[in-house]
Each structure stands twice: as structure tokens, then as C-alpha cells.
C-alpha positions in Angstrom: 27.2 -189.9 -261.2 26.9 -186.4 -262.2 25.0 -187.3 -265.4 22.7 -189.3 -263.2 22.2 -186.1 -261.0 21.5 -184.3 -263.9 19.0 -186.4 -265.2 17.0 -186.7 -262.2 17.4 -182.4 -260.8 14.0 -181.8 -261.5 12.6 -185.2 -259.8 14.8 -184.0 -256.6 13.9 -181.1 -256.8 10.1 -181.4 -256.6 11.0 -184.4 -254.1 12.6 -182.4 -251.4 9.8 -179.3 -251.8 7.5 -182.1 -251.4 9.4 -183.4 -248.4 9.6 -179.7 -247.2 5.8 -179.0 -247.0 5.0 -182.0 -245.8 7.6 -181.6 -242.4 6.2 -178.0 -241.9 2.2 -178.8 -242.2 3.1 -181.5 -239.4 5.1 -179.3 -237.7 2.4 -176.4 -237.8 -0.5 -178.9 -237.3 1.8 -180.0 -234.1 2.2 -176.8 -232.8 -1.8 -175.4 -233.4 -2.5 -178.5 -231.4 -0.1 -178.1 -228.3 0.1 -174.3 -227.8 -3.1 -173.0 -230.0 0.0 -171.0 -231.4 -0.9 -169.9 -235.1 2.5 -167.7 -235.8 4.9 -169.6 -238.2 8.3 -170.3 -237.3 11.0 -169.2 -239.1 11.7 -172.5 -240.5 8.4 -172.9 -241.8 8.3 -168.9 -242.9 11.1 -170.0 -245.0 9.9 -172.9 -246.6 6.0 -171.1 -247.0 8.4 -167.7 -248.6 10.1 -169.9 -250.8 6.8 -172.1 -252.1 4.4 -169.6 -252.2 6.3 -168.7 -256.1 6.5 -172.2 -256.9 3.3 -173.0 -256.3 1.3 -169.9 -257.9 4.1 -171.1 -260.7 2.7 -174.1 -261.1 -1.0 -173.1 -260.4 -1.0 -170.2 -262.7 -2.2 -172.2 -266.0 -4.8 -174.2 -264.4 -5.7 -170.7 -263.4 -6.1 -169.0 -266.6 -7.7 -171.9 -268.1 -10.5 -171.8 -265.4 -10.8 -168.3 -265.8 -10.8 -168.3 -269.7 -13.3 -171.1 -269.1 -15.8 -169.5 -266.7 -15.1 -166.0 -269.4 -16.1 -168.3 -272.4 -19.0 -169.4 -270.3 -20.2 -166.0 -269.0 -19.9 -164.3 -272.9 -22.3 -167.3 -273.7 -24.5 -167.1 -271.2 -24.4 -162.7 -271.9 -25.0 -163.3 -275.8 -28.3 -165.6 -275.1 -29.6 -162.9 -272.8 -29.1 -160.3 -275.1 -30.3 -162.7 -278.5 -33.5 -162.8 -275.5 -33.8 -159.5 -274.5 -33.9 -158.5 -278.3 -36.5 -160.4 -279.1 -38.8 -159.1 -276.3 -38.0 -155.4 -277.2 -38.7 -156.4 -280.7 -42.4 -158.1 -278.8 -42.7 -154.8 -276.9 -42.1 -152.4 -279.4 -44.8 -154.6 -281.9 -47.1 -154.3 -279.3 -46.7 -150.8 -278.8 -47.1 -150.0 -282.3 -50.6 -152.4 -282.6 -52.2 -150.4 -279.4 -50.7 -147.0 -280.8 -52.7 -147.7 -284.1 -55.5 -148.9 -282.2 -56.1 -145.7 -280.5 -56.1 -143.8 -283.5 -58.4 -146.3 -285.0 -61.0 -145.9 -281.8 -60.8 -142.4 -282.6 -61.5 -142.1 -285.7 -63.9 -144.9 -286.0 -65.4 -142.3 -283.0 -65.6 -139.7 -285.6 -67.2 -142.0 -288.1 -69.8 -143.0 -286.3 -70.7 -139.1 -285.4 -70.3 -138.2 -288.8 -72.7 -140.9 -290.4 -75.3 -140.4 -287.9 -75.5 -136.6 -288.8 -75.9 -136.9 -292.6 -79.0 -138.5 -293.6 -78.1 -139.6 -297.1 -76.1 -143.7 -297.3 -72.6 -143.8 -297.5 -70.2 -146.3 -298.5 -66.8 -146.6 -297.2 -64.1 -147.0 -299.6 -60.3 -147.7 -299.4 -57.8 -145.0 -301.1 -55.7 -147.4 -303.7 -54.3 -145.0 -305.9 -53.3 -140.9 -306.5 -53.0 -139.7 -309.5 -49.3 -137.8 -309.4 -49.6 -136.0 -312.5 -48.8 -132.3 -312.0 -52.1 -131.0 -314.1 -54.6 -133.1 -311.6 -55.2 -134.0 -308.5 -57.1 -137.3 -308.2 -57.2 -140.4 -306.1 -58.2 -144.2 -306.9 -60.9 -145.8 -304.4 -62.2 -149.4 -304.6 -65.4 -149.0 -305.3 -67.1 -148.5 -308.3 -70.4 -149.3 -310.1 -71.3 -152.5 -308.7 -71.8 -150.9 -305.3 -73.5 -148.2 -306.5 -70.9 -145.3 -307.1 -72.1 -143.0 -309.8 -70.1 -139.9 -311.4 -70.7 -136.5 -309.7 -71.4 -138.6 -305.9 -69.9 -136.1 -303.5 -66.8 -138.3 -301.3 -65.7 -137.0 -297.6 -64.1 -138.7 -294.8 -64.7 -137.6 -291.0 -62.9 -134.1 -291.4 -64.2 -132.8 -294.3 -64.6 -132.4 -297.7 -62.3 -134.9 -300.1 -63.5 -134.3 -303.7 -65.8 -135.5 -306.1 -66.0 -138.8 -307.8 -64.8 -137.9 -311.3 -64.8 -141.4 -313.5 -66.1 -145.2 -312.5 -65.5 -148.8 -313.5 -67.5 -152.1 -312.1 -64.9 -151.9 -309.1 -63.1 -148.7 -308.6 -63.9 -144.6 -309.5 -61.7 -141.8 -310.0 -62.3 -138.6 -307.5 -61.2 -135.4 -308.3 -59.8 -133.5 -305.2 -61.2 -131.1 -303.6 -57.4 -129.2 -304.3 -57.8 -129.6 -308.3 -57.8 -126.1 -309.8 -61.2 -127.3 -311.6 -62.8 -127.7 -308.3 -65.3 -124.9 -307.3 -67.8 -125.2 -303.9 -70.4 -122.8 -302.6 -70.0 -122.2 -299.6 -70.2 -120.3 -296.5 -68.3 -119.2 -292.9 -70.1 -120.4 -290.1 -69.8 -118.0 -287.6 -70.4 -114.7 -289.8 -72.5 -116.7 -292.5 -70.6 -114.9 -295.2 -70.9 -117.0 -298.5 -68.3 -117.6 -301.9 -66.4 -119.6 -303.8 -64.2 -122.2 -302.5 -61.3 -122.8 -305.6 -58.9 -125.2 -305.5 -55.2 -124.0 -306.0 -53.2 -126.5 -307.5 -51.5 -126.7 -304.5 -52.0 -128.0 -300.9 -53.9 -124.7 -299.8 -57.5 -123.6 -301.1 -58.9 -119.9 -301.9 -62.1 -118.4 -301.1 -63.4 -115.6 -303.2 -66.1 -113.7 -301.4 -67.4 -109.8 -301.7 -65.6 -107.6 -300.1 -69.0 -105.3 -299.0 -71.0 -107.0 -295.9 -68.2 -109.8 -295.8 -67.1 -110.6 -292.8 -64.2 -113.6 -292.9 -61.5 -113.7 -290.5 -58.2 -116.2 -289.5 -59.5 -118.8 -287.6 -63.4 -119.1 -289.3 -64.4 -122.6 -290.6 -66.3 -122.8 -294.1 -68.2 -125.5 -294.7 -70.8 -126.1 -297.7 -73.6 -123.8 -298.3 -76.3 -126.8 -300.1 -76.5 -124.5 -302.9 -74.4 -125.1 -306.7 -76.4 -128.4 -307.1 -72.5 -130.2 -305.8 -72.3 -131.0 -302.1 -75.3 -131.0 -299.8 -75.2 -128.3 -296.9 -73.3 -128.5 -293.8 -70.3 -130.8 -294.9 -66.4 -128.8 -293.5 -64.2 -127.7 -296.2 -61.1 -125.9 -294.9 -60.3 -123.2 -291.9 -59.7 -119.6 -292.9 -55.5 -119.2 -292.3 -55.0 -115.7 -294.2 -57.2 -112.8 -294.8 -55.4 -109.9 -297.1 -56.0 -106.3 -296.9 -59.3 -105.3 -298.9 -57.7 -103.6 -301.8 -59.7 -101.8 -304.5 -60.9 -105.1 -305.8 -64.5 -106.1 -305.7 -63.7 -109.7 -304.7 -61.4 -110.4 -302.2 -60.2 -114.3 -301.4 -58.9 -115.6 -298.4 -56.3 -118.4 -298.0 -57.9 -122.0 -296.7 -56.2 -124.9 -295.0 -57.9 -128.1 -296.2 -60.1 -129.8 -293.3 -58.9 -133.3 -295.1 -54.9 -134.3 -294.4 -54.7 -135.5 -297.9 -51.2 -136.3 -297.5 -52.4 -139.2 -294.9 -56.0 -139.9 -296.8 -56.1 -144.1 -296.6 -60.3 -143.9 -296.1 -63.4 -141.9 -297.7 -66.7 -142.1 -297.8 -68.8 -141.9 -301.0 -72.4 -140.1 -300.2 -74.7 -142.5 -302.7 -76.3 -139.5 -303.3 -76.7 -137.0 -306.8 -78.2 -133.7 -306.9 -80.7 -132.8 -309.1 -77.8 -130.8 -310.8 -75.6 -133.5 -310.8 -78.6 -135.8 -312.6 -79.1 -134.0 -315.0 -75.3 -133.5 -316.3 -74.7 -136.8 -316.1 -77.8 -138.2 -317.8 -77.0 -135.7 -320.9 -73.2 -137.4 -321.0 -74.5 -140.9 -320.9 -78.2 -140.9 -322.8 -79.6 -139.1 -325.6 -83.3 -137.9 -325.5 -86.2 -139.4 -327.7 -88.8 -137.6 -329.5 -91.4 -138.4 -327.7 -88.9 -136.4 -324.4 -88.1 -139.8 -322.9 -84.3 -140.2 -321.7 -82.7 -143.0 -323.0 -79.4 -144.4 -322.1 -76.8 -145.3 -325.1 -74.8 -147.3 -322.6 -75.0 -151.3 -322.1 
């Protein structure tokens, strides 16, 4: 008998609790219905004290499950959002970036158009694809050569200034020497005072600008731009801005410090003026022909 009992304690168990709740929801459901009572008696205070453990117990896995469930669901449900919300930031920021670079564009295609309508010579736009990193010289690499009609000695600006001057050419692509290549020398002038010199390049990022010290008048702030005279750049083109003036010494000559009109640390476009001075011509035509006897030029290349 008591191996029996034993057996079935558990079955008994859960029998009589089942028992138990069952007597009190009748007697409860009894006594809501005949006295509108809703406090428990202590019986049924008793049996609810003694299930409430049991039950939460027995409940508590199916508990965690759901919850671990609903969890698993939620985290998949957050990682989608977030996998989506990347994306549009990534949409946004693309977007951003495209009407950022449009702006700039607008302006300077702005710029271009005044620029081209204030010079009366053609000029040809060009891509920078190349920089010459060599210490000794400073030089870039455009895209257009002889088959569009760039010629060594064409002056090449962009719609700040002064870049440099085209150097070298192939069919497709020519060689400009910068405007910051110690080699390179411009006439030129201030425009507010009308004092003229000699615009040098450094070697450097800055530019000098010799000038006579008696009747000169150059101060911080001034803009020099191209005088029309050395047979180089035609008049009116901006070099650089006047950043330092030094104390006239016993010197003659005095030069000023420049800051370059052209960012040539962020050159991407230039413009070749498909234009030579006489100057120019003529330097160019004694590299590349010889002279006959009878004093006509002749070229000695194909």
C-alpha cells in the first residue's frame, strides 16, 4: 500500500489542488451571485495563499519562454530597422553630398561663364590629369593637346586667376608650367595704385613681386593682375593678392609677398586661351622651323 501511495503522491497531489480550486471558484462564484460579496473567505484565502506558488511554479517556464520569444522577436524586428535606417542615412548622406557638389558646381560654372564673356580671345576647357611632383618644377598634365589646337607658350587660367603657361604638347595632352615655378616671370601691375613689376614664382606655394621702391605704392590687401606687356599673358587676367609688404630698406627694388589667386592645391579645371602673342610666335617658330634664304619660315617638323 505504501509503495502504491508512493507511486501515485504526485498524481494526488495535483488531484486534490485540482479538487481544491475547483470547490472554491464554485464557492466564490456562489457567493458573488447571492450577496454581490467579493471578499474571500478564509477557506478560500487559504487555498488562493497556498496556490498562488504552485501555480506561478508551474507557469513560470511557459513564462520565460514567451518572454524569450517575444525578446527574440523584438531584437529581430530592432536589427531590420536599424539594417533600414542605415541604408537611408547612407541615401541621405549621398544625396547631401550630390547637392553639396552641385552648389559648388553652379558657382563656379557662374564664374565661368563671367570669366569667358570678359576675355575676347577662345578658350578651351581642359581636365587637370596629372602634377608633376618633382621638387625642381612645378607642372601639371591637362588633356588637351595639339589636336584641339593647344600650342606651346598658350597662356592657361581658370576662373580665379592665373594658372601657368602651357610648357610642352602631344596630339592629346600638354604640359603647363605653373604659375609658382621659379622660372616663371609676369608683368604685371596693382590695380588700385597701378604700380607695375615683376611677378616671380618662389618655388613654393607663395609668389614675389619686385617692384621700385620710388613712386611705388603696394600695400596688404592690393590685387595684381597682368599688365598686357612682356609679350606672355594678355592684360587684365588676376594673379595673386598682396599678403606682406617689408620695410623699404636701402635696396632699389623691393618685393612684396603674393598669395596665388589659383588654389592649386584643389586645381581639377583650366582653361587654355587659344591665343599666342606676337612674342610668343616668334620663340616658338625659331624652336620648331628654320628660315630659308629667300626669309621664308619653314617648319622642320611633320
Amino acid at each position: 500500500m505504501r509503495e502504491l501511495l508512493a507511486r501515485i503522491r504526485v498524481y494526488l497531489i495535483f488531484g486534490v489542488l485540482l479538487v481544491a480550486c475547483a470547490v472554491s471558484m464554485l464557492i466564490d462564484r456562489s457567493a458573488l451571485r447571492e450577496r454581490g460579496g467579493r471578499d474571500y473567505s478564509r477557506w478560500s484565502g487559504a487555498l488562493l495563499e497556498f496556490a498562488a506558488p504552485v501555480e506561478r511554479l508551474l507557469t513560470a517556464p511557459v513564462d520565460f519562454a514567451l518572454g524569450l520569444w517575444d525578446r527574440y522577436v523584438a531584437l529581430v524586428d530592432v536589427k531590420h530597422e536599424n539594417e533600414a535606417l542605415h541604408h537611408e542615412v547612407a541615401r541621405l548622406r549621398e544625396e547631401a553630398l550630390q547637392l553639396r557638389e552641385a552648389l559648388v558646381a553652379s558657382g563656379r560654372l557662374q564664374q565661368i561663364a563671367e570669366m569667358r564673356t570678359a576675355f575676347e580671345f577662345p578658350m578651351l576647357p581642359a581636365e587637370v590629369v596629372g602634377q608633376d611632383a618633382s621638387p625642381w618644377f612645378r607642372s601639371i598634365l591637362i588633356n588637351r593637346g595639339r589636336r584641339q589646337g593647344v600650342r606651346a607658350g598658350m597662356p592657361v587660367i581658370n576662373e580665379e586667376g592665373v594658372v601657368g603657361l602651357v610648357s610642352a604638347t602631344s596630339p592629346r595632352a600638354a604640359q603647363v608650367l605653373l604659375l609658382l615655378e621659379r622660372q616663371s616671370a609676369i608683368d604685371a601691375i596693382v590695380q588700385r595704385s597701378r604700380s607695375r613689376g615683376i611677378v616671380r614664382g618662389l618655388g613654393t606655394g607663395a609668389l614675389g613681386f619686385e617692384f621700385v621702391v620710388r613712386g611705388g605704392d603696394v600695400r596688404v590687401g592690393d590685387v595684381v593682375i597682368t599688365s598686357g606687356r612682356g609679350g606672355v599673358y594678355p592684360k587684365g587676367l588676376r594673379i595673386a593678392e598682396v599678403s606682406e609688404v617689408p620695410e623699404p630698406g636701402a635696396s632699389l627694388l623691393q618685393t612684396a609677398q603674393l598669395k596665388p589667386a589659383v588654389d592649386f592645391g584643389r586645381l581639377e579645371q583650366a582653361f587654355v586661351l587659344l591665343w599666342r602673342s606676337p612674342t610668343m610666335e616668334l620663340i616658338y617658330a625659331e624652336e620648331v622651323g628654320t628660315v630659308s634664304e629667300d626669309g621664308v619660315g619653314r617648319s622642320t617638323t611633320p
